[in-house]
C-alpha positions in Angstrom: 0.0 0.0 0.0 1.6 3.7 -0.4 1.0 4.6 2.6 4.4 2.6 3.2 7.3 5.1 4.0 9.5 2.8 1.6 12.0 4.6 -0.4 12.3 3.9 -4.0 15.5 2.5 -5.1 16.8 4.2 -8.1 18.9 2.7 -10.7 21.0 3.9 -13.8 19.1 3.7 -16.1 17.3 6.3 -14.2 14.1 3.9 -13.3 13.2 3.2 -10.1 11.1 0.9 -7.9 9.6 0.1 -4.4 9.4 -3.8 -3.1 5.8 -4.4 -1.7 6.0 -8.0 -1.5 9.0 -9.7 -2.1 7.9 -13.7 -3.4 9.1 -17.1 -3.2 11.1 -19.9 -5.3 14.6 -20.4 -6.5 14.0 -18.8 -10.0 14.1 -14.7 -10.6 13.9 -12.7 -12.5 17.1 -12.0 -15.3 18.0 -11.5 -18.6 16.5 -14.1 -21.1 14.3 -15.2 -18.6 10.8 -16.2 -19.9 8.1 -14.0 -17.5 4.6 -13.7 -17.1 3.5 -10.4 -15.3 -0.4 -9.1 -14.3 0.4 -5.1 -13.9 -1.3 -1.6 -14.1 0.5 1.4 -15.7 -0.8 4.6 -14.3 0.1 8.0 -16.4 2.1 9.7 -12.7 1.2 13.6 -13.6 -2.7 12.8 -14.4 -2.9 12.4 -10.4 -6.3 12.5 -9.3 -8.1 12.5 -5.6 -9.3 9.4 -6.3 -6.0 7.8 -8.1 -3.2 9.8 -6.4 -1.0 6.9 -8.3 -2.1 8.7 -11.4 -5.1 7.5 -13.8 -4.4 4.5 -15.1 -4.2 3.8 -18.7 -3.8 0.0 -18.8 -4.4 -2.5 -16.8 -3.3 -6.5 -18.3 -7.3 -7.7 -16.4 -8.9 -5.0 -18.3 -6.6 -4.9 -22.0 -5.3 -8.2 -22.3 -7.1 -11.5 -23.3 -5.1 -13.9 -20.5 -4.7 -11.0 -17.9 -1.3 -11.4 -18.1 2.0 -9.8 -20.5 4.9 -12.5 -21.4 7.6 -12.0 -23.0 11.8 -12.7 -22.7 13.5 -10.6 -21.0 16.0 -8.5 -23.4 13.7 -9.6 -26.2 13.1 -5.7 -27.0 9.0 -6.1 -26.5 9.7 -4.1 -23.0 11.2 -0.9 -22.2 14.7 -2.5 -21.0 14.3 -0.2 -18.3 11.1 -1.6 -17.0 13.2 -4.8 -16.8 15.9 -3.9 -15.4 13.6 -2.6 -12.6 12.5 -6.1 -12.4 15.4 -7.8 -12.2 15.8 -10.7 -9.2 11.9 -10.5 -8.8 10.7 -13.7 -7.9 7.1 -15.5 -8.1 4.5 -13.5 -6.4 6.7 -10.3 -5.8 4.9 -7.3 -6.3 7.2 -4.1 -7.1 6.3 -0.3 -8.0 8.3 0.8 -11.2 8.6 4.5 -12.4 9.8 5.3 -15.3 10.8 8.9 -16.0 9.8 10.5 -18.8 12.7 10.5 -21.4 12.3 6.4 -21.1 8.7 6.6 -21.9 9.0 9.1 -25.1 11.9 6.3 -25.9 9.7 3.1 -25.6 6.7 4.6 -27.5 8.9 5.8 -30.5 10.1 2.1 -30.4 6.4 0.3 -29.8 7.8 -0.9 -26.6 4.8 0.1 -24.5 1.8 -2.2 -23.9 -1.7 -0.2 -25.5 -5.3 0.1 -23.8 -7.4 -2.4 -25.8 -10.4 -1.5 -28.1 -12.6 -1.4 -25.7 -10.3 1.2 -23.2 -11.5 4.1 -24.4 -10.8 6.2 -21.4 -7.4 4.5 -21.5 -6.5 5.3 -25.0 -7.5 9.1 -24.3 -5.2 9.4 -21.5 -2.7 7.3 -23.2 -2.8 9.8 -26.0 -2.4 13.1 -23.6 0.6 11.6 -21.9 2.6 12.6 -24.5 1.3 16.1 -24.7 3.1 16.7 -20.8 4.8 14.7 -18.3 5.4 11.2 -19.6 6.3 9.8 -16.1 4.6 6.1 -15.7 4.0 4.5 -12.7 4.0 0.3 -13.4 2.6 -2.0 -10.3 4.1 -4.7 -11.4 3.6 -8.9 -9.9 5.3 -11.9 -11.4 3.4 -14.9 -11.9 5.5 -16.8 -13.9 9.2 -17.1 -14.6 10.9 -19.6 -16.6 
């Protein structure tokens, strides 16, 4: 929950996250690693009363047929920042990933950032402001598989 005083750690690619829940198993997160992620990506300076996350623009149960994203890591279908903010998750660990704003103008010129589904409409409309202001994402991110 965010009421947590926990500091997010920042790292060079200039990412950062905050452990909420730190999982179990042998096997984490790492580069060429097959993962399976549920998240929600919420736009940071859209804050609202009611979202103070930001309003979210996708969410994997509300865009996504399986409610999950998979990929491999280092594949390029990811911002490698978003993954490198990942890195040693393990099953069931839940972290908070921000991504500043020069990484998200990056990922969409290189279609590296999941899209609000057909049916999103609200979601495509804030996806589309983003751009227009503060690109800064906030990703709550929880791995449910890893291979």
């Amino acid at each position: 929950e965010d009421s947590m005083d926990i500091a997010f750690e920042v790292l060079p690619s200039g990412a950062s996250y905050r452990e909420y829940r730190e999982g179990k198993g042998d096997a984490a997160v790492r580069s060429g690693s097959k993962v399976a992620i549920e998240c929600t990506i919420r736009c940071k300076s859209f804050a609202t009363a009611n979202e103070p996350g930001g309003v979210k623009y996708f969410t994997t149960k509300g865009d996504t047929e399986f409610n999950e994203l998979a990929w491999t890591v280092g594949d390029g279908s990811f911002p490698p920042e978003l993954e490198e903010a990942m890195m040693g998750m393990h099953k069931g660990a839940v972290r908070r990933i921000e991504l500043p704003s020069t990484v998200v103008f990056k990922a969409r010129n290189n279609e590296q950032l999941p899209l609000p589904s057909e049916g999103n409409k609200d979601g495509k409309r804030v996806f589309d402001r983003l751009f227009k202001t503060d690109a800064t994402l906030l990703a709550e991110v929880l791995v449910t598989r890893i291979k």
